[in-house]
Kinemage of the C-alpha trace (Angstrom):
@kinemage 1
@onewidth
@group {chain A} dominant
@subgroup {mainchain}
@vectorlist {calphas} color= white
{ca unk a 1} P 11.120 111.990 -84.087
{ca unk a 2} L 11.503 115.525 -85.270
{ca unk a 3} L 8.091 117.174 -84.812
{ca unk a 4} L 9.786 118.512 -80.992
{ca unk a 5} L 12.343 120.215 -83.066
{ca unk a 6} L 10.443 121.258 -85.739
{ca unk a 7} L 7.305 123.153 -83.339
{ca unk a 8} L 10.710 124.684 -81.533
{ca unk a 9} L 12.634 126.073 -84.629
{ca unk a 10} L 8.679 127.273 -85.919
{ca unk a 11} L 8.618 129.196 -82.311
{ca unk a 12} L 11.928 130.618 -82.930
{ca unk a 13} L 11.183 131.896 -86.581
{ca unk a 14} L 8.015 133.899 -84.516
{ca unk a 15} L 5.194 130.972 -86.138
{ca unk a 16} L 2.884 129.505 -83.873
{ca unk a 17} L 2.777 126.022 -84.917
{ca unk a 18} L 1.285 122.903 -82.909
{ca unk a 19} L 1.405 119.051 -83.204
{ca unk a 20} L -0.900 115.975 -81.863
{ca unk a 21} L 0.999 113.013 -82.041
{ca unk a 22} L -1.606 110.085 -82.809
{ca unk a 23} L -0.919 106.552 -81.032
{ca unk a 24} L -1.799 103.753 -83.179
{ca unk a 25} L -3.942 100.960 -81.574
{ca unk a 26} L -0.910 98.399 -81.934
{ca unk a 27} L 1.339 101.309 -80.076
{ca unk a 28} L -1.005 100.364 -76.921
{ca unk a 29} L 0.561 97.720 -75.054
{ca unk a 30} L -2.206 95.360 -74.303
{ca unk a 31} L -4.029 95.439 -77.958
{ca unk a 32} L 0.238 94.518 -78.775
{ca unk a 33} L -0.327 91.515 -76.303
{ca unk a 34} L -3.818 90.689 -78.206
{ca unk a 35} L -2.525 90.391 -81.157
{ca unk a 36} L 1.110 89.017 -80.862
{ca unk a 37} L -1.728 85.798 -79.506
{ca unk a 38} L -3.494 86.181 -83.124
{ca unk a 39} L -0.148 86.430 -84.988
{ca unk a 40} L 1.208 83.514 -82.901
{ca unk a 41} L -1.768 80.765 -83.795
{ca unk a 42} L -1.761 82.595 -87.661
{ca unk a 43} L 1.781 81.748 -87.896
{ca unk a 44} L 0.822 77.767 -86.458
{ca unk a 45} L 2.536 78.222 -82.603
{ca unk a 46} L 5.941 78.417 -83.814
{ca unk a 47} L 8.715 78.767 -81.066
{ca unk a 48} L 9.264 83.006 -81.643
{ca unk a 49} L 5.335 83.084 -81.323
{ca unk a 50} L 4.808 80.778 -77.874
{ca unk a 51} L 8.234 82.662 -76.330
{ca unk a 52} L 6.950 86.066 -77.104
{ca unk a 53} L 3.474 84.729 -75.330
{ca unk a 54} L 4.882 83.660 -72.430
{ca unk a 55} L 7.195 86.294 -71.789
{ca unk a 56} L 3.802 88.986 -72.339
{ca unk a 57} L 3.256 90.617 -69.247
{ca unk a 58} L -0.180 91.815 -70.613
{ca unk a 59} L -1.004 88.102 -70.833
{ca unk a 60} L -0.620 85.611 -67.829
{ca unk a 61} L -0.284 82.569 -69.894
{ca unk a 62} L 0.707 79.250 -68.376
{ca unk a 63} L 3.460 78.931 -71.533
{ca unk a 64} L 6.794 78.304 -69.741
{ca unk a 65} L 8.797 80.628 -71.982
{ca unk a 66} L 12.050 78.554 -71.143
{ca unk a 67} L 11.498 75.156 -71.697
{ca unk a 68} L 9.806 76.510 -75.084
{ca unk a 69} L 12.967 77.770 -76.167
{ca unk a 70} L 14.364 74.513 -75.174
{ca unk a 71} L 12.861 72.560 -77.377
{ca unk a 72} L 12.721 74.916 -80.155
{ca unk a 73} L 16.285 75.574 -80.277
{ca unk a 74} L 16.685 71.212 -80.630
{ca unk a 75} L 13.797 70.743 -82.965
{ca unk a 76} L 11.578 72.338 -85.011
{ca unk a 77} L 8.050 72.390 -83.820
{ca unk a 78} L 4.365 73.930 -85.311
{ca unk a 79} L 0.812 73.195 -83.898
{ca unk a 80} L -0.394 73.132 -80.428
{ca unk a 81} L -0.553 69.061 -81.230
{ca unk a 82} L 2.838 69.070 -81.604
{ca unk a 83} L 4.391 70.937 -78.672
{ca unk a 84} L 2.185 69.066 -76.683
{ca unk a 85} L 3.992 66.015 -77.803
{ca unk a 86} L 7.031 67.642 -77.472
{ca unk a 87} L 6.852 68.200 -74.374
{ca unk a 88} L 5.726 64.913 -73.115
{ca unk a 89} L 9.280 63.503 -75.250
{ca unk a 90} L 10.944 66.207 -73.129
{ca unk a 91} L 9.931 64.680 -69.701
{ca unk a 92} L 10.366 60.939 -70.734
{ca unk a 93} L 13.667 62.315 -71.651
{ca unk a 94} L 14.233 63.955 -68.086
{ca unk a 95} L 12.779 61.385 -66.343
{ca unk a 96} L 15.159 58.590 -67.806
{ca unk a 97} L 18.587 61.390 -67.018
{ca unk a 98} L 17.271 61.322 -63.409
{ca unk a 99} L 16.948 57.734 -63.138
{ca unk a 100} L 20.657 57.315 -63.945
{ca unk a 101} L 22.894 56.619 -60.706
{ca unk a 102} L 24.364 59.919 -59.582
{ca unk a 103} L 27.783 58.850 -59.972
{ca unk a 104} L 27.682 57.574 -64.069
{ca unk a 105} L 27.888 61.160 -65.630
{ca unk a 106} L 28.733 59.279 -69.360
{ca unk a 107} L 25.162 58.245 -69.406
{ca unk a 108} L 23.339 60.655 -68.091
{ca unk a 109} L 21.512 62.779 -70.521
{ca unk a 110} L 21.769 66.435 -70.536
{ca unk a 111} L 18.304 68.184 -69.927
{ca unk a 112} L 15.974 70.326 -68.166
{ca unk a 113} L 14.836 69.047 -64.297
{ca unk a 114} L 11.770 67.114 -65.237
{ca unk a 115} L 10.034 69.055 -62.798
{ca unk a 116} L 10.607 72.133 -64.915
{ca unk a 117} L 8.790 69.833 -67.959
{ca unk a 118} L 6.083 68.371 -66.170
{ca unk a 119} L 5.582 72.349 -64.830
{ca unk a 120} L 5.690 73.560 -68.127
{ca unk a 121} L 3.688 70.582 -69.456
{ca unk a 122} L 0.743 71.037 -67.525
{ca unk a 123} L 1.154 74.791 -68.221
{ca unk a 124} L 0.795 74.273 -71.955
{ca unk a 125} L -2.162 71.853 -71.784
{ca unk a 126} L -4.238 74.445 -70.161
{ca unk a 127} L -3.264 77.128 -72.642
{ca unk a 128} L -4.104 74.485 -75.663
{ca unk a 129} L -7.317 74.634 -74.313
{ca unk a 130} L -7.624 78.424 -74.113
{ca unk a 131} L -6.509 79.245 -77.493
{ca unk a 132} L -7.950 76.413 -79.593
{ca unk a 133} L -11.180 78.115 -80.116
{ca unk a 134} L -9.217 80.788 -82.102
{ca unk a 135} L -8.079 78.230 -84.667
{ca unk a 136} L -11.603 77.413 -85.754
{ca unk a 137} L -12.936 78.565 -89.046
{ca unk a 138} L -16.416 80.206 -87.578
{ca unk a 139} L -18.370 83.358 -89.054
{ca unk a 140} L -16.483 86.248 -88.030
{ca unk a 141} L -19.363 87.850 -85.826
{ca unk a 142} L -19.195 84.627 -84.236
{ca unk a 143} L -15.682 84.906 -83.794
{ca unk a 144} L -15.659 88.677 -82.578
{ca unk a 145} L -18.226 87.239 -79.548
{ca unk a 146} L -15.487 84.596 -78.401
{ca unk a 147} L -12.662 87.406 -78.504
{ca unk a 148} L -15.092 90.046 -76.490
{ca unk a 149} L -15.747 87.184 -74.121
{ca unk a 150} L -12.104 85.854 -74.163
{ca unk a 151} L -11.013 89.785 -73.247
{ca unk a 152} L -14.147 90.141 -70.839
{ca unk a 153} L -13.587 86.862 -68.795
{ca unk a 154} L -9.664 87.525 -68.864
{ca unk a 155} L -9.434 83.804 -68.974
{ca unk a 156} L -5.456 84.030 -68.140
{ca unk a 157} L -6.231 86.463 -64.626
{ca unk a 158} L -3.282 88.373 -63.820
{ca unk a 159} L -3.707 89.908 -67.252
{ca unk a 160} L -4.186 94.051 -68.013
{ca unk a 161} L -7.276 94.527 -70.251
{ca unk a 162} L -8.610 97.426 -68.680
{ca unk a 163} L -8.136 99.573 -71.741
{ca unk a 164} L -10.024 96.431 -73.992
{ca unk a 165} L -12.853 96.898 -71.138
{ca unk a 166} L -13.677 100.325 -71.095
{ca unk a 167} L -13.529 100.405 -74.762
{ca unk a 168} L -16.099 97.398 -75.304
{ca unk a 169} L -18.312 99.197 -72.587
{ca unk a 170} L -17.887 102.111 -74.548
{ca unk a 171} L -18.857 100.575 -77.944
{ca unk a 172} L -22.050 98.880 -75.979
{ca unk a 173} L -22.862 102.369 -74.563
{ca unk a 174} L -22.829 103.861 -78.206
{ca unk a 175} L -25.300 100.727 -79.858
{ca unk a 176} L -22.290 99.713 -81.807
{ca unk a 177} L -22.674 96.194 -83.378
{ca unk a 178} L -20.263 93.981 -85.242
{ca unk a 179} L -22.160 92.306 -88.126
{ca unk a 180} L -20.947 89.770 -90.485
{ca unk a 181} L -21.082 91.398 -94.198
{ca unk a 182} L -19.516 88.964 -96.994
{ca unk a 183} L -18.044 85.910 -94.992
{ca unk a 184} L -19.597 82.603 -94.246
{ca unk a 185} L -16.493 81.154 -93.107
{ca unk a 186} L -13.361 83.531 -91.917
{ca unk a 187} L -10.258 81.196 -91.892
{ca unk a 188} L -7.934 81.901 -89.126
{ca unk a 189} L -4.860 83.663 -91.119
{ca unk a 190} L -7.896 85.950 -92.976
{ca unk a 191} L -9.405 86.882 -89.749
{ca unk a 192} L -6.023 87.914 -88.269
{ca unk a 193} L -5.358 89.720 -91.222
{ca unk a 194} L -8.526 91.784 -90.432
{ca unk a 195} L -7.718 92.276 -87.047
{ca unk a 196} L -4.518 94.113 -87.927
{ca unk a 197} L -6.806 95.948 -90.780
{ca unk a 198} L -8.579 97.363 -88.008
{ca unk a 199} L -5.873 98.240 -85.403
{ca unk a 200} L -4.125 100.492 -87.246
């Protein structure tokens, strides 16, 4: 935060003096989105790690960022197997509230519209099925060809991976390969771990 001041007071005192600030790769927004999807599945799809997903504008995920904090703030919830049946206990829930007569407010349950749930529901489902291949323990080359396809095939469209792109065009331009070294299996916490290795 000082380097502006710093090359100023330098210019003053009669030195020349120059600075290049360097941007990390997790100062870039959409390797930020990338990996706050790693960190989310590494930490087991807690409720900070599906909100922060779903509220990504670098990611167009179908996770209803709302009715996640919903249920997290009732309940605690891990595992893509278990927010899907949380969610499905949400909209029975909803379901029987609506089905109370209008005028018998004692009874009725307080909750979400169930179309909000059955929305966010369906939402989830199809992002389970996007993001389970990530929880696999496969050989990490293995693993670096689903990512470059995930990013390539921007399976959430609406998403910003231009940067991601060009730079996997540019490592294919150079002949750069990613070759797995030690590991026959990379569990899912390790591999993350690597991934934030390399961004820095």
């Amino acid at each position: 935060p000082y380097t502006d001041l710093a090359i100023r007071a330098l210019a003053r005192a009669g030195l020349p003096a120059t600075a290049r600030r360097r941007t990390g790769y997790r100062e870039i927004p959409v390797v930020r989105a990338v990996l706050a999807l790693l960190r989310a599945g590494a930490d087991g799809w807690t409720r900070h790690g599906l909100v922060e997903l779903g509220s990504q504008p670098y990611l167009a995920s179908s996770v209803d960022a709302r009715v996640v904090n919903y249920i997290g703030f009732r309940e605690r919830v891990t595992g893509l197997d278990g927010w899907r049946a949380a969610l499905g206990r949400l909209l029975d829930e909803a379901r029987a509230a609506e089905a109370v007569p209008e005028g018998d407010d004692e009874r009725r349950a307080r909750t979400l519209p169930s179309t909000w749930v059955e929305r966010a529901r369906d939402g989830f489902e199809q992002f389970a099925d996007q993001v389970r291949a990530i929880e696999a323990s496969i050989p990490l080359a293995e693993w670096l060809e689903w990512l470059e396809g995930w990013l390539t095939d921007d399976p959430w469209r609406g998403g910003d991976y231009e940067w991601v792109r060009r730079q996997i065009n540019y490592c294919r331009r150079q002949g750069l390969v990613c070759a797995e070294c030690v590991f026959d299996d990379l569990p899912f916490d390790e591999r993350s771990a690597v991934i934030a290795e390399l961004t820095e």
